[in-house]
N, C-alpha and C positions, 0 to 999 in steps of 0.2 A: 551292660554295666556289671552285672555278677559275674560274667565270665573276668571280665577285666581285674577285677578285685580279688577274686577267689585265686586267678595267676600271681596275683602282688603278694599274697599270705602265702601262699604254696610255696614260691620261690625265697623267700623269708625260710620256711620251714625247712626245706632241702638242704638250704645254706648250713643251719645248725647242725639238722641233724645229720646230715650226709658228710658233713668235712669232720666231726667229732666219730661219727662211723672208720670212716676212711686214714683219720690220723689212728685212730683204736686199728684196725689192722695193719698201719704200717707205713702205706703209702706217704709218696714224697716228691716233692717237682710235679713235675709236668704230669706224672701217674694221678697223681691228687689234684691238680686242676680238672684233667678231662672226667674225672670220678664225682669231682662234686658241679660238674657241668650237667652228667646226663643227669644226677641225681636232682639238680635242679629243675628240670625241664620234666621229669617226671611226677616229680611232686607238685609242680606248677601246673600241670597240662590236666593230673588225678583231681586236683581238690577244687580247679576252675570250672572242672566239666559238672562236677557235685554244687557248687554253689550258680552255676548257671540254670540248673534244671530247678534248684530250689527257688530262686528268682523267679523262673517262670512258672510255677505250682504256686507263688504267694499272688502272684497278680495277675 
């Protein structure tokens, strides 16, 4: 369940911060979809594996 959750905020957060990253350097089309793709799956994959370990250290 925290892993699941921690991916739904992660991938929220990459959206922001990675397309607001990505238009800030320039990027445009299709460069800026697959830019705010890995950046979602990165920040989804980082902050899921962090809130799954904390999940299982509370209970």
């Amino acid at each position: 369940m925290g892993f699941m959750m921690g991916y739904a905020v992660g991938m929220a957060a990459g959206v922001l911060l990675g397309s607001f990253f990505l238009l800030r350097v320039g990027m445009w089309g299709w460069e800026l979809m697959g830019g705010i793709r890995k950046t979602i799956m990165q920040s989804g994959g980082i902050f899921s594996t962090f809130t799954a370990i904390r999940m299982g250290i509370q209970y």
